[in-house]
C-alpha positions as CSV (number, residue, x, y, z in Angstrom):
1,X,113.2,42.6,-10.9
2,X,115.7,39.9,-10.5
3,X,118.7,40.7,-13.0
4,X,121.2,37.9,-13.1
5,X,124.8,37.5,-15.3
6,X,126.2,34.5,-15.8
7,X,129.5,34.4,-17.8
8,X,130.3,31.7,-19.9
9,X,126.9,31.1,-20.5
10,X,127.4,29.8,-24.3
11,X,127.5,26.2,-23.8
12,X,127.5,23.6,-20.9
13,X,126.6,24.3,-17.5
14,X,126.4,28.6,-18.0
15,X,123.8,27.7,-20.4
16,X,121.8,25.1,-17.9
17,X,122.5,27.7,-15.5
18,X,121.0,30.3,-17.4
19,X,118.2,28.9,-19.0
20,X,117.0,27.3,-15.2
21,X,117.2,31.1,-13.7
22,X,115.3,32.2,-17.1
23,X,112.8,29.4,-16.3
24,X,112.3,31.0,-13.1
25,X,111.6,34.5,-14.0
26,X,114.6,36.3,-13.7
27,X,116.0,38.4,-16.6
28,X,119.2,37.1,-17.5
29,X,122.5,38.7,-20.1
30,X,124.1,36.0,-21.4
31,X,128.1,36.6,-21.0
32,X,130.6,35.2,-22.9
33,X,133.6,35.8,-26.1
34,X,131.5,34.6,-28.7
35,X,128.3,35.7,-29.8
36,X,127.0,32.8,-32.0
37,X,126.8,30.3,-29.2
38,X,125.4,33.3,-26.9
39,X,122.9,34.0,-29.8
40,X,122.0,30.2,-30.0
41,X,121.5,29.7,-26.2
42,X,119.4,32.9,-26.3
43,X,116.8,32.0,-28.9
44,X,116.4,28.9,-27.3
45,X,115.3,30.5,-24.1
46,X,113.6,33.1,-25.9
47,X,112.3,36.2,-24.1
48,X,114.0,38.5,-21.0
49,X,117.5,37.5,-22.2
50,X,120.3,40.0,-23.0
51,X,123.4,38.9,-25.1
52,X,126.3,40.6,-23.9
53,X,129.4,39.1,-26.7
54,X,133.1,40.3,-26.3
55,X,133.3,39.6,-22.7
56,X,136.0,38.6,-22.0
57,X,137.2,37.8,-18.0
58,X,140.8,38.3,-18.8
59,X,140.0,42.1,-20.0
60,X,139.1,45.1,-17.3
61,X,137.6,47.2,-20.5
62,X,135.5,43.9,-21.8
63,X,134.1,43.3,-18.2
64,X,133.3,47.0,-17.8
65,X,131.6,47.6,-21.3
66,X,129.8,44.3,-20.9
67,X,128.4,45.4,-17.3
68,X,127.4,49.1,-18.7
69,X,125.5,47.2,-21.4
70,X,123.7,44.6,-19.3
71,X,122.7,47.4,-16.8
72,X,120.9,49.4,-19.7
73,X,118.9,46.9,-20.6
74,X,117.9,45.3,-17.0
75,X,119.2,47.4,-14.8
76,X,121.8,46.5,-12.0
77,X,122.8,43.4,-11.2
78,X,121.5,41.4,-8.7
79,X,122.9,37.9,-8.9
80,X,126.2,37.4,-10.3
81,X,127.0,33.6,-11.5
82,X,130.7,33.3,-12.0
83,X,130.8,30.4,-14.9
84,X,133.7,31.3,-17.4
85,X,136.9,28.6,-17.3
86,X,139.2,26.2,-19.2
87,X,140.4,23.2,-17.7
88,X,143.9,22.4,-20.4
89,X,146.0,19.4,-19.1
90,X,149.3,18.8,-18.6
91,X,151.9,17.0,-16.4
92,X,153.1,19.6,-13.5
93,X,156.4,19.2,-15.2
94,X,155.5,19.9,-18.9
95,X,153.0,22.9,-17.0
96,X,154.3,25.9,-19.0
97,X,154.5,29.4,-17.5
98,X,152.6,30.6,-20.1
99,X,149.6,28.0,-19.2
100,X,149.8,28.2,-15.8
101,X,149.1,32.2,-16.3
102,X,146.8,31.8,-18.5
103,X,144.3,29.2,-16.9
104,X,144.4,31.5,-13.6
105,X,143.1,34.5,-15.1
106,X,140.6,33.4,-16.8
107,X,139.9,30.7,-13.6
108,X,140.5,32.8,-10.9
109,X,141.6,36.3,-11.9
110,X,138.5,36.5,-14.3
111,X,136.8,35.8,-11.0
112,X,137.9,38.4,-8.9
113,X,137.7,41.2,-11.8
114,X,133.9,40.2,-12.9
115,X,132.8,40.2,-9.2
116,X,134.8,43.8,-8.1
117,X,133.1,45.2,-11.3
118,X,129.8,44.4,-10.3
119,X,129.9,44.6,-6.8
120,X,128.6,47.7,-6.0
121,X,125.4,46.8,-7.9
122,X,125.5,43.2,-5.9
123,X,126.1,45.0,-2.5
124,X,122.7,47.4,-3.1
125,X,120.6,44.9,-3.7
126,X,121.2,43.8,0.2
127,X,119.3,40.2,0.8
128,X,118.6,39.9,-2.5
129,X,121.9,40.0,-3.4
130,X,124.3,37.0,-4.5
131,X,127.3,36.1,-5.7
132,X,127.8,32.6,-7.1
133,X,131.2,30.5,-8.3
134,X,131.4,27.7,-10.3
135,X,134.5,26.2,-8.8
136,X,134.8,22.3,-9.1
137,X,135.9,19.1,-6.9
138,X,139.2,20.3,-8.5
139,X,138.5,23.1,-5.6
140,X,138.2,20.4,-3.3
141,X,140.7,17.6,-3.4
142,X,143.2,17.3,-6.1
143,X,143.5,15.8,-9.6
144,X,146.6,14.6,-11.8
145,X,147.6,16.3,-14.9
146,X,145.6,19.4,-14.2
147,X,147.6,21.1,-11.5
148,X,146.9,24.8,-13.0
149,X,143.3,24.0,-12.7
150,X,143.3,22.5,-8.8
151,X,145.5,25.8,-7.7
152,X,142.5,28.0,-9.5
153,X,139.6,26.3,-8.1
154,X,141.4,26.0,-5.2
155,X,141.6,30.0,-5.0
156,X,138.3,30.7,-5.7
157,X,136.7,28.8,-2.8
158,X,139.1,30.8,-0.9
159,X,138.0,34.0,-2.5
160,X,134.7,32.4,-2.0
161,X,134.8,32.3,1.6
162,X,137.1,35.5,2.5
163,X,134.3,37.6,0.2
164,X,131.3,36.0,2.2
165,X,132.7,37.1,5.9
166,X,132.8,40.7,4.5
167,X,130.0,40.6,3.4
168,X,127.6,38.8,5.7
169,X,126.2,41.8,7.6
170,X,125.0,43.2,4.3
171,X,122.9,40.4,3.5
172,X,124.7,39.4,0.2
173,X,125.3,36.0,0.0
174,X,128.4,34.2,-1.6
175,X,128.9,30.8,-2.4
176,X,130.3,28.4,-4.6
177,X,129.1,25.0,-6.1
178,X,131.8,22.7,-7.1
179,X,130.7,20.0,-9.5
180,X,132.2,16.6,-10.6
181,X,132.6,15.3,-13.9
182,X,130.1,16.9,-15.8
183,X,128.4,15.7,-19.3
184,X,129.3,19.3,-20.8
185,X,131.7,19.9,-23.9
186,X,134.8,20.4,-21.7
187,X,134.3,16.9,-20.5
188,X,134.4,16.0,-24.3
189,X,137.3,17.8,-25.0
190,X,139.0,15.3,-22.1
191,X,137.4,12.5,-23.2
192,X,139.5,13.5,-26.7
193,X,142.3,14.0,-24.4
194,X,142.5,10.8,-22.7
195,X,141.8,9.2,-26.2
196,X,144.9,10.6,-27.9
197,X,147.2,9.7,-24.8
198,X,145.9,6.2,-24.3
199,X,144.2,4.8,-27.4
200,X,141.1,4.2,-25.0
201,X,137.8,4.5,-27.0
202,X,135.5,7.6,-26.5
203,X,133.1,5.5,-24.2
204,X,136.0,3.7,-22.2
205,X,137.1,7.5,-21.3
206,X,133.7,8.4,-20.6
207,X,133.3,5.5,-18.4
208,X,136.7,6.1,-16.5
209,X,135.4,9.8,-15.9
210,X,132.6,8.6,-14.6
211,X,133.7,6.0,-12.4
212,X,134.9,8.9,-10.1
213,X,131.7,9.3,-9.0
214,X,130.3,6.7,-6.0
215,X,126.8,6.9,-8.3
216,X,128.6,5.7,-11.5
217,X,127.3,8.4,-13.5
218,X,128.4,11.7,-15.1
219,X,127.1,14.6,-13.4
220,X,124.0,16.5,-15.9
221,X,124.6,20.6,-16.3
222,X,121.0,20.9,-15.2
223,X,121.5,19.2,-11.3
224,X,124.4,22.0,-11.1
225,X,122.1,24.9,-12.5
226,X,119.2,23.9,-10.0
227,X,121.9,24.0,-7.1
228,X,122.9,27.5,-8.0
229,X,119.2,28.3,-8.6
230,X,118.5,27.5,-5.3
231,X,121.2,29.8,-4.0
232,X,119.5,32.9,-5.7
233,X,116.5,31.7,-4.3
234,X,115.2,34.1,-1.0
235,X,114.9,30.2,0.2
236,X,119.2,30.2,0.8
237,X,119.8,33.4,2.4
238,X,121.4,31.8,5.7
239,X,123.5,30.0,2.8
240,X,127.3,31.6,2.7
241,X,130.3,31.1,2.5
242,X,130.2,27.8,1.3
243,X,131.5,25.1,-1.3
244,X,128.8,22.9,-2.3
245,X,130.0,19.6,-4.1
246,X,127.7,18.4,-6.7
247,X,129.6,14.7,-7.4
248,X,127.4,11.8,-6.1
249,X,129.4,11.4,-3.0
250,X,132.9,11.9,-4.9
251,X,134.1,14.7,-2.0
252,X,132.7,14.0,1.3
């Protein structure tokens, strides 16, 4: 039995993520701070879901208790869907320490410290096993205004691609998918950003966001969960190592 964790998985493109590997028969614990949104995305999906609230990325003692509880419900872990960010703005110059910090650990840290905690699990699982990133084109090229964000998606295709040449003769595959602008709450909260700063409406932001993209179009949580479902999938196990861009032709 397939046992996936996907942190973040409350709202946005965790919960596509989640509820498209559900779909597909593997049992999945919802990871994430809060438990309503967990519990919401959870009854939606319905059976072979565990809610594992309190974890938090930032916090070796959160990840670990989370882990210990998902395992004693499904067992080890098997796929591992690295979800969990914040994306705050800010000119490089008004970038405060304390920001900086704080966007990579939960970015990039969080990464590294949910994916040593359950690697040994990962690692037994041999071809089965996979280890999946949601980076961003922010991984890719670079963005204004969210320079914190670039350096951390930026570091986790490394860590990405460093991971998946140690572990290619085990079978374990890692990889990372890195999506455009994305319909998901976070977009909204720029969309309220760029609102504030510009006195733009909501749809004129919407439709600047969008026009990033060759298609014209916002990217939909559910093309980015299918991608990463596909990389669980037996079907991608000569897939490693690599960042896939999900943007409509944004990143070539």
């Amino acid at each position: 039995m397939s046992h996936a964790l996907v942190t973040g998985a409350g709202s946005g493109i965790g919960a596509a993520i989640a509820r498209r590997l559900a779909a597909g028969g593997i049992k999945v614990t919802l990871a994430g701070r809060r438990a309503e949104p967990l519990e919401a995305v959870a009854s939606a999906i319905g059976s072979g879901v565990f809610v594992a609230s309190g974890f938090d990325v930032t916090s070796d003692e959160a990840v670990a208790g989370g882990l210990e509880a998902a395992r004693a419900v499904f067992g080890p872990i098997s796929i591992l869907i690295n979800n969990a960010g914040e994306a705050p703005s800010a000119p490089f110059e008004k970038t405060s320490l304390d920001l900086w910090e704080r966007v990579l650990d939960v970015d990039l840290t969080g990464v590294f410290r949910v994916t040593k905690a359950a690697l040994p699990d990962i690692k037994a699982q041999g071809r089965n096993g996979r280890i999946i990133s949601v980076a961003s084109t922010a991984g890719l090229t670079g963005y204004a205004y969210v320079s914190a964000y670039c350096a951390a998606k930026h570091g986790v295709i490394g860590l990405t691609r460093a991971l998946a040449l140690e572990l290619a003769k085990t079978g374990v595959t890692v990889n990372a998918v890195c999506p455009g602008f994305t319909d998901t709450p976070l977009l909204d909260k720029a969309v309220e950003t760029i609102v504030a700063k510009t006195g733009r409406t909501a749809e004129e932001a919407r439709a600047s966001l969008a026009s990033g993209n060759p298609q014209g179009r916002l990217v939909t949580p559910e093309e980015v969960a299918d991608t990463v479902f596909w990389l669980a999938s037996a079907g991608a196990a000569s897939i490693n190592g690599q960042a896939i861009a999900i943007a409509g032709g944004e990143v070539l």
